[in-house]
C-alpha positions in Angstrom: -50.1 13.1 2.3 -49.4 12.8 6.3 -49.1 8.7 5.5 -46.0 10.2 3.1 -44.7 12.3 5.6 -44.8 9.4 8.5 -42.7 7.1 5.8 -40.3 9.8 4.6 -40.0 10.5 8.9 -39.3 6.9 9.2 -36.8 6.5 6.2 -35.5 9.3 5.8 -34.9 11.1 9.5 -35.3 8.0 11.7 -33.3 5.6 9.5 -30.4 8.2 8.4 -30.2 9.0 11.8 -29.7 5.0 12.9 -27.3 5.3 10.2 -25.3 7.6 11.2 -24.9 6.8 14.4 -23.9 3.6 13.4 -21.1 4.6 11.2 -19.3 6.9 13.8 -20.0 3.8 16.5 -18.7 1.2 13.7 -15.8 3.9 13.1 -14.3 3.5 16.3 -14.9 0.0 17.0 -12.9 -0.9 13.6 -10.2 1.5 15.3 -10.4 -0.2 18.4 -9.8 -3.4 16.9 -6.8 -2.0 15.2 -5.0 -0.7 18.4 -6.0 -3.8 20.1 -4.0 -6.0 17.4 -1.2 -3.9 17.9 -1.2 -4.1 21.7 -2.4 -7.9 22.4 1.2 -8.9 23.5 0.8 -6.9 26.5 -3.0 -7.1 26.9 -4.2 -10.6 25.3 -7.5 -10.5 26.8 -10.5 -8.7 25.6 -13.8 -8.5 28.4 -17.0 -7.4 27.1 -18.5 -3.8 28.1 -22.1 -3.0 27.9 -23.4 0.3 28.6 -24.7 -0.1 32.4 -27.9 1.1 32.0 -31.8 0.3 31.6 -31.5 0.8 27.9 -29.3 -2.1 27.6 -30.5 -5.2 25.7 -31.3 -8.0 28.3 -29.2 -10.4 26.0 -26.5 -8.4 24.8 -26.2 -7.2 29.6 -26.0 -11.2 29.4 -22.7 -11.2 27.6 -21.3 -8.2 29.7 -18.1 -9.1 31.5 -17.1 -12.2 29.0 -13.5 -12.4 29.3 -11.5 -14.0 26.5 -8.3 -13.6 24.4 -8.0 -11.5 21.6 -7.8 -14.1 19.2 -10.9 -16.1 20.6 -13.5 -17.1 17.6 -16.0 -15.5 20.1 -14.7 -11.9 19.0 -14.8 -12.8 15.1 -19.2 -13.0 15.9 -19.7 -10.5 19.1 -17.1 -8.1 18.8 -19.3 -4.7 19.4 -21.1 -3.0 17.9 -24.3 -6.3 17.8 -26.9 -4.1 16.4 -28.6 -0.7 15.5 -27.8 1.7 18.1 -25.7 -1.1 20.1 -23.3 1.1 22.9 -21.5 -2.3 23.9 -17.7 -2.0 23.7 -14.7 -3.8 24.7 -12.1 -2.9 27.0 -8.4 -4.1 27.3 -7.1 -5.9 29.7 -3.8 -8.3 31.0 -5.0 -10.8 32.3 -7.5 -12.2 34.9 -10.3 -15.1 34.9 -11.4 -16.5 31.4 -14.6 -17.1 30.8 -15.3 -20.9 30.6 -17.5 -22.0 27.1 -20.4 -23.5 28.9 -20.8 -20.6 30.6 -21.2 -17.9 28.0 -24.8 -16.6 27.2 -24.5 -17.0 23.4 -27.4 -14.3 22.5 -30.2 -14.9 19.9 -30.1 -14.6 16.4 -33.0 -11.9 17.2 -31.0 -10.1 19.8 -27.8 -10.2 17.6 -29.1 -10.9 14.1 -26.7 -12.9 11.5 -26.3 -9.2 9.5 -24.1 -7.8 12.7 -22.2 -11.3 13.1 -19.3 -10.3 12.0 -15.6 -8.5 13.1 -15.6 -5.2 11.9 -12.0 -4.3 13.0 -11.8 -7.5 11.1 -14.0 -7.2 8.0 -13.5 -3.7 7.7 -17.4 -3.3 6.5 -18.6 -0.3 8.3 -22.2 -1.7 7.5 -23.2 -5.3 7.4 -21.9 -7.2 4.7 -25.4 -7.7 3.4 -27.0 -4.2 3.6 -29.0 -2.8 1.2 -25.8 -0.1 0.5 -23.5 -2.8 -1.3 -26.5 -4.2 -3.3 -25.4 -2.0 -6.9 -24.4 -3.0 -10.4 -21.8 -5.2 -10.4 -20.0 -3.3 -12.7 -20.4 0.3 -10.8 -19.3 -1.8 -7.3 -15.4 -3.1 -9.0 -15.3 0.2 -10.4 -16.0 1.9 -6.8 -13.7 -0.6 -5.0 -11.2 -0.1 -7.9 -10.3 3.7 -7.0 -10.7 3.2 -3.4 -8.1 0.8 -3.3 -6.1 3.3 -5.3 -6.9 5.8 -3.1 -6.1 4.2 0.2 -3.0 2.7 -1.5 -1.7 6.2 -2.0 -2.7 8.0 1.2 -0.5 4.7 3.0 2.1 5.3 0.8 2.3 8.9 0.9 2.4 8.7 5.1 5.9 8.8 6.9 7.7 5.5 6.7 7.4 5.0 10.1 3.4 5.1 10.3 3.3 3.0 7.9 4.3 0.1 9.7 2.5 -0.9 13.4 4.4 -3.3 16.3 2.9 -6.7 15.9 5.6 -8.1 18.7 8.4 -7.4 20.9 10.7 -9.6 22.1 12.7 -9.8 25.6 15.5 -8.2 23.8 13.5 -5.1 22.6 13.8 -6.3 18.8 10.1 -5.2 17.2 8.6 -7.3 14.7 6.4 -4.0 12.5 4.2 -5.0 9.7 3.3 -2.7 6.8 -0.3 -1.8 7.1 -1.0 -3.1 3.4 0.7 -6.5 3.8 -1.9 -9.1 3.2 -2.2 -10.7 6.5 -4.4 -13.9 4.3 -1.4 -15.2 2.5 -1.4 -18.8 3.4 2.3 -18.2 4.1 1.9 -16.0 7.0 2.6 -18.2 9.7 5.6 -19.1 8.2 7.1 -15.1 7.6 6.1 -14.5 11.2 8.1 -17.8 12.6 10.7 -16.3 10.6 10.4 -13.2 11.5 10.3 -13.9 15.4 14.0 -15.9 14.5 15.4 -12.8 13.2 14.4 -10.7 15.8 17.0 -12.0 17.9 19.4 -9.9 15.6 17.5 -6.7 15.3 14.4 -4.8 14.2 12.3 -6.8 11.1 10.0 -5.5 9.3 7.1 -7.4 7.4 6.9 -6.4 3.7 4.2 -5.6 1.2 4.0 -6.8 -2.3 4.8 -3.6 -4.5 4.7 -3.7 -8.2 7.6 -2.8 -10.3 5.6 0.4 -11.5 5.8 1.7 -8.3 9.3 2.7 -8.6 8.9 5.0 -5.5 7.3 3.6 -3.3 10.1 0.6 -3.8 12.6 3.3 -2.9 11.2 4.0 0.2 9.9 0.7 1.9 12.7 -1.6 0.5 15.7 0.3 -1.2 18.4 -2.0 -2.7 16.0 -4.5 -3.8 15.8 -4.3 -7.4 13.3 -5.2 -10.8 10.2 -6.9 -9.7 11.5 -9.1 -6.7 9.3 -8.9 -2.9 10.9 -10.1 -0.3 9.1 -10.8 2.5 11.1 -9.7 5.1 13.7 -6.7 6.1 16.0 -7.5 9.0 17.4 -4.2 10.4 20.8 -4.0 12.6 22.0 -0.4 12.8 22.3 1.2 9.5 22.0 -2.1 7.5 19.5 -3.8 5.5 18.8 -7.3 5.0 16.2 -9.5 3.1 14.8 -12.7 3.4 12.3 -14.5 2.0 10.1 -17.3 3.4 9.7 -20.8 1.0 7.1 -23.4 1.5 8.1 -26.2 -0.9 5.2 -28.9 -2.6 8.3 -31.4 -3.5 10.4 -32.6 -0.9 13.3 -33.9 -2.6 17.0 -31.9 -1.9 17.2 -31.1 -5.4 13.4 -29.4 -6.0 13.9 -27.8 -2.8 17.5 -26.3 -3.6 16.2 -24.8 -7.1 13.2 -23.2 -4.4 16.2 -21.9 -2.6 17.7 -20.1 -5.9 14.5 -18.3 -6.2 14.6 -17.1 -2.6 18.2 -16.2 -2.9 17.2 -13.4 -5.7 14.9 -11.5 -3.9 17.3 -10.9 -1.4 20.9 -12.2 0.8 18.6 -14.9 3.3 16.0 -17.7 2.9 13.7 -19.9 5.4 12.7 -22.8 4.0 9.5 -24.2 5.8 9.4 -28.6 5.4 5.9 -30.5 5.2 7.6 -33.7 5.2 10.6 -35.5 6.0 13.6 -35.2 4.1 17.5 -36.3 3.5 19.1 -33.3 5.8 22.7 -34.5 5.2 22.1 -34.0 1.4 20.2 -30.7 2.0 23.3 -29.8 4.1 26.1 -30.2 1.7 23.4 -28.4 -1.4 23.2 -25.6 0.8 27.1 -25.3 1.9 27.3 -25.8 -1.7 25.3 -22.7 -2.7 26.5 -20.6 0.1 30.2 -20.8 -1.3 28.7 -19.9 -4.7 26.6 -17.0 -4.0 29.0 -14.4 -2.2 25.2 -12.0 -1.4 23.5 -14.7 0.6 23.5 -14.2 4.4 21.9 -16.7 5.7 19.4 -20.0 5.1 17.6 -21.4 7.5 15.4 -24.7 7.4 12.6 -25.1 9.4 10.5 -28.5 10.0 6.6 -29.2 9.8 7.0 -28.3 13.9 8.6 -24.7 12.7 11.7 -25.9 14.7 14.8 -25.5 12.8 16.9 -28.6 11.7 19.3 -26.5 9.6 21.1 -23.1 9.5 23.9 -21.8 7.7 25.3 -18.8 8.2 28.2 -16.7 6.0 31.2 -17.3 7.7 30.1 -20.7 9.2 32.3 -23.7 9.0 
């Protein structure tokens, strides 16, 4: 009987304690890293924090005062919390001396164990990936992650249109680049929507689009109103009271032809396209396709054509000559 009782104290107070602690800790850090996305113009650099004290962990006081940017791979492994009952933080900061690679005490697999490797601003796993909490029946998990995903659909959706969005950039003119907190941010297009996003920002406010189904006739209303059917543009330029959208186009085949009938398709999800090139092409004949299509189709704003070095070798505007 007092064995029992030691085990249940162990597993049951001690562990759901640990726990507990953990998930508030791994709360704010995942919170942390959200604001710190949304501020890393102004504050690119990340130091680490420990706690100051004698309860620290020798290895984990070793990495206190590492100073690197926000986007360092160092952050995706040791971005606090690195452990149970780890107090080690991050602060923000603008600038100051970067911490050279030889020169940072990578800890131990025993003082940071593999579990606790991970981002969890990143991840968004408030436990380790490979706790004992995730290990249930395959087909109870999907079902689980199934109505959360509903669930956290809706409470986005059901917020202010304004909160919905979060300041990823400004530029010197004030223009805001805002993405929508369910765009997916792993599209292998990204680069290319921001890059086209930063080049309309010199016109006004743009705002980064999720993918919404054609079922979700409301939500459509409120995030991109005047797009119609099924279409997703990816992005919304803003100026004043007017709406705008473009749509970003990697193309496989790199003749003027395949590439104009990638245009058409861009064209219909809203009045502008970027066209992103891997490889070289005939611009002159591009040119006159696009002039051609630009006299055709009275909605289109805008195409733009970017290179493989995202600099652009064409644009035509409505109303150029």
């Amino acid at each position: 009987m007092l064995e029992a009782k030691k085990i249940s104290k162990i597993y049951n107070i001690n562990w759901l304690k640990t726990e507990y602690q953990h998930a508030i800790i791994a709360s704010l850090a995942a919170s942390k890293w959200v604001d710190i996305q949304k501020t890393k113009q102004a504050l690119p650099y990340l130091q680490y924090d420990t706690a100051g004290d004698d309860k620290v962990r020798p290895e984990h006081a070793a990495m206190d005062g590492i100073t690197l940017p926000v986007d360092d791979p160092f952050w995706k492994a040791f971005y606090p919390p690195n452990g149970w009952n780890c107090r080690c933080t991050v602060r923000k900061i603008a600038g100051g001396n970067v911490t050279p690679k030889d020169e940072i005490n990578y800890p131990s697999e025993k003082a940071v164990p593999e579990s606790f490797r991970y981002n969890i601003g990143d991840k968004m796993f408030i436990f380790p990936p490979n706790h004992s909490f995730y290990k249930v029946n395959p087909e109870i998990q999907n079902s689980i992650l199934s109505k959360a995903k509903i669930e956290f659909k809706k409470f986005i959706y059901d917020l202010p249109i304004e909160a919905q969005f979060f300041n990823i950039s400004t530029n010197p003119k004030g223009n805001r680049i805002m993405q929508h907190l369910l765009y997916d941010a792993s599209r292998k297009d990204y680069n290319a929507i921001q890059t086209l996003a930063s080049e309309l920002a010199s016109e006004g406010e743009v705002l980064i689009l999720p993918e919404i189904s054609a079922k979700e006739e409301l939500n459509r209303k409120r995030i991109m109103p005047k797009v119609k059917g099924d279409y997703n543009p990816d992005l919304c330029l803003v100026i004043g009271k007017n709406r705008f959208y473009y749509d970003a186009k990697e193309p496989n085949n790199h003749d003027s032809k395949a590439i104009s009938k990638l245009i058409n398709k861009g064209t219909r999800q809203g009045e502008g396209v970027g066209v992103f090139l891997k490889d070289e092409i005939d611009l002159d004949s591009l040119q006159k396709r696009i002039e051609g299509k630009m006299r055709m189709m009275s909605w289109v704003r805008e195409i733009i054509v970017f290179d493989k070095n995202l600099t652009i070798v064409l644009r035509h505007k409505k109303g150029d000559k």
